[in-house]
N, C-alpha and C positions, 0 to 999 in steps of 0.2 A: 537536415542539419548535419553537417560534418561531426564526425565521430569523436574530433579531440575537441572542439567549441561543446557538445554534448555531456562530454567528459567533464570541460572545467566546467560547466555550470552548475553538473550534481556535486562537484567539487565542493564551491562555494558555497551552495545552498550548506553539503554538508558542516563548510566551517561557518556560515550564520549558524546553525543551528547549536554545536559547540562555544558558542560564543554570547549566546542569550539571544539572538535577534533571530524570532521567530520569523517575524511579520517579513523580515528581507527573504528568507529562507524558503518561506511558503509562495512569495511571489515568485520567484525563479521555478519552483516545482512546477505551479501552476504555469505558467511561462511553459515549459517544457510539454506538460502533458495538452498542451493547447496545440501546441506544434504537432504532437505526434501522439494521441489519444491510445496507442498500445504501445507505447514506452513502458513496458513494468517495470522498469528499476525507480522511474520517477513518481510513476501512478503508487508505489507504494510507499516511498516518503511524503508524496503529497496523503494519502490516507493516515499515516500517521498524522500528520498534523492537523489536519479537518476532524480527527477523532478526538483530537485534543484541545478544538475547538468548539466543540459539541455539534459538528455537522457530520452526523453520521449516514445519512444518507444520501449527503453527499461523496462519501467514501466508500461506500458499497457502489455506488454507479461510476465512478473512477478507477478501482480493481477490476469488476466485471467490466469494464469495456478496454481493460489491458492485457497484452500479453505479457505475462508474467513469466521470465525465465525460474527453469527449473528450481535453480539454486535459492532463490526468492518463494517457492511453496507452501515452506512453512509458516514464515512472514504474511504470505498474503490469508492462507488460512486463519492464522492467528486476527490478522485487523481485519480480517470480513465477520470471523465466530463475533471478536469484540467489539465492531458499529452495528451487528445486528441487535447481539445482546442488550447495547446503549440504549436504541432506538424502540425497544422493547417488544422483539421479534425473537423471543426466545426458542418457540419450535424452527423456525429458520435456521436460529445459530446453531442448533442441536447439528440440525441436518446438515449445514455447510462441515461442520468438525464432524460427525460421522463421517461426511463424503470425503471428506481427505484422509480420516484415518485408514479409509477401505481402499483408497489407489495407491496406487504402486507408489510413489511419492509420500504416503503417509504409512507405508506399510511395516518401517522400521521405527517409526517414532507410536507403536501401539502402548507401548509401556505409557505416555504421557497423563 
């Protein structure tokens, strides 16, 4: 998929989402991460919204099979610690937030 068609779609998605209209919002996500299953910028608005559907483990198999740019770390840490916690895999969630707060990427956010 062309980089500005990829562009407007997380666009849109993003204004359904501003806008009330979940249900449009999360089909473009999903849309996207069909296309390209290590999309992390889309795999982790589509986990927001399956967390907020109460598909949490379908959110946890969405971020883990994405590559997630840097900039997006703490994002993805945060909605993996919280579909696991949902899902009621609490030694998990422990472990995925340990494991981020110990890599270099979590190494300045230890105060949290």
């Amino acid at each position: 998929m062309p980089t500005e068609e990829r562009q407007f779609l997380l666009t849109a998605a993003w204004l359904f989402m501003r806008h009330g209209r979940r249900d449009r919002a999360r089909s473009v996500c999903e849309a996207l991460v069909e296309a390209d299953a290590r999309d992390g910028v889309a795999a982790v608005a589509l986990a927001e919204l399956l967390i907020s559907d109460g598909e949490t483990a379908r959110a946890v198999d969405v971020l883990r099979a994405a590559d997630v740019p840097p900039s997006l770390a703490h994002a993805e840490a945060v909605l993996e610690t919280r579909a696991l916690r949902l899902a009621g895999r609490r030694v998990e969630a422990d472990s995925r937030w340990r494991r981020y707060l110990e890599s270099s990427k979590g190494a300045s956010r230890q105060w949290i």
